[in-house]
C-alpha positions in Angstrom: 5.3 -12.8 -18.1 1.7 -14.7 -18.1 0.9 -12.7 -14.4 1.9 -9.3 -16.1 -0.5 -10.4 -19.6 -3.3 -11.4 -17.3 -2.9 -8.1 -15.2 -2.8 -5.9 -18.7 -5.8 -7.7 -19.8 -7.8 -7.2 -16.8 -6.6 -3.5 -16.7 -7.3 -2.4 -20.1 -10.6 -4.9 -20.8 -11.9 -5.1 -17.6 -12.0 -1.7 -15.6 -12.7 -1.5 -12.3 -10.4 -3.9 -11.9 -11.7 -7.3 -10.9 -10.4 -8.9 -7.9 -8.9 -12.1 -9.7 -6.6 -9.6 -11.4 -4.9 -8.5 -7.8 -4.5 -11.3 -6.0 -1.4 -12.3 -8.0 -0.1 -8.7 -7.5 -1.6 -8.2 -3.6 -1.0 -9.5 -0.3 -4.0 -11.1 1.6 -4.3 -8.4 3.8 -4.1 -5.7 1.2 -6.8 -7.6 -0.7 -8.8 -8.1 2.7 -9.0 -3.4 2.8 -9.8 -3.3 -0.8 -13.4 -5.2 0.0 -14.2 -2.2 2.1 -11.6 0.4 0.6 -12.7 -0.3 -2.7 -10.9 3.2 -4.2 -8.2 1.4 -6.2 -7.1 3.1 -9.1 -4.9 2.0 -11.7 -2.3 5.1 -13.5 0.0 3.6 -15.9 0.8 -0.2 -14.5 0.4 1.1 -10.8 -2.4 -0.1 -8.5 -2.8 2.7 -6.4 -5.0 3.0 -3.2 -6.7 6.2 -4.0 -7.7 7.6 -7.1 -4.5 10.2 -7.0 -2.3 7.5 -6.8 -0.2 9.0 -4.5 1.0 5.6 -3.3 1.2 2.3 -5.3 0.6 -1.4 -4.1 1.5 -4.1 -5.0 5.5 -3.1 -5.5 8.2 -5.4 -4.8 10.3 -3.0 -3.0 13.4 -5.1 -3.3 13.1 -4.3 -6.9 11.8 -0.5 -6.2 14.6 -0.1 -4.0 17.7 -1.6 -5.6 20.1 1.1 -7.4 17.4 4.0 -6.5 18.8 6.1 -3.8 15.7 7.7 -3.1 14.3 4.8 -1.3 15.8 3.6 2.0 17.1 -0.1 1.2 15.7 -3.4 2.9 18.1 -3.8 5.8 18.0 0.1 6.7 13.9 0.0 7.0 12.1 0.9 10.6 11.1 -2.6 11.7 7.5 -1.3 12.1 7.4 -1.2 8.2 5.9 -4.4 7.1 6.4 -6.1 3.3 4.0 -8.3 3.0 5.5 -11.1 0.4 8.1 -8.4 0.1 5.4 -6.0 -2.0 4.3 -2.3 -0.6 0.6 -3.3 0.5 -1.8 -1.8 3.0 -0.2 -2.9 5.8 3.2 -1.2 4.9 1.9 1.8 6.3 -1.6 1.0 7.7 -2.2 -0.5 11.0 -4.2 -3.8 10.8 -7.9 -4.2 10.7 -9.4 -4.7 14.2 -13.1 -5.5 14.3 -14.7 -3.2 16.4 -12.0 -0.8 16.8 -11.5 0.3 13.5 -14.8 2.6 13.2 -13.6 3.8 16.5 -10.0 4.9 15.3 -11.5 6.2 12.4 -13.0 9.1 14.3 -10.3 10.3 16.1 -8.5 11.2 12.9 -8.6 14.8 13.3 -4.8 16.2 13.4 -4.8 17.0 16.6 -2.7 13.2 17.7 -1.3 11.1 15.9 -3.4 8.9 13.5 -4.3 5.6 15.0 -4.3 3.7 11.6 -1.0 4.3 10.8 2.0 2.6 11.9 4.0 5.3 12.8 3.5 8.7 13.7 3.4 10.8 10.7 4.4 13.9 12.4 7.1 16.0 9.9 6.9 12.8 7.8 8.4 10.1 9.9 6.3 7.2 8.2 7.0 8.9 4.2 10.7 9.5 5.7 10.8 5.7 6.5 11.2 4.3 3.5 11.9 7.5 1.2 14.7 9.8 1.5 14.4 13.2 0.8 
């Protein structure tokens, strides 16, 4: 109850939201993007990554997932689809940060193969598909 207090505070006093309000909510490597990636948006009590929130972080998807059939449950997940501390973060769908070849992927992000910073292929929405059913 004190994490979610602290994390209202620093989301309705403190906007953009400073970093000392994540970390109880984000994984390392989550908090490691945002340094660059510094789009994080808050809509309701979602962090999101972008500002049209079209993906939270920061979910426990044990919690997310339980009783919600939309979701594919824990033991049904692709094993490329990382939890970090069992939360949706970065890294859930993201491939990791590599110095050096990160730039490099970035600009081969045109549509026309599949997009190197992701961990699966997105083609007819196999990463969405992995954890949500539709």
């Amino acid at each position: 109850m004190a994490v979610r207090l602290l994390l209202a505070f620093c989301l309705l006093a403190l906007m953009p939201v400073p970093a000392h309000c994540l970390d109880a909510f984000l994984d390392q490597e989550s908090m490691e993007c945002l340094g660059c990636h510094n789009e994080i948006s808050v809509r309701g009590a979602l962090l999101c990554h972008e500002a049209d929130c079209d993906h939270p972080i920061g979910v426990d998807y044990a919690l997310a997932s339980s009783g919600n059939p939309a979701l594919v449950s824990i033991p049904f997940l692709d094993p490329s689809i990382r939890l970090p501390e069992g939360k949706i973060g970065c890294g859930t769908c993201h491939t990791q940060y590599k110095a050096g070849e990160h730039e490099a992927d970035s600009m081969t992000r045109d549509g026309s193969q599949p997009d190197p910073l992701l961990i699966i292929d997105n083609t007819a929405s196999r990463l969405c598909m992995a954890c949500h059913i539709k």
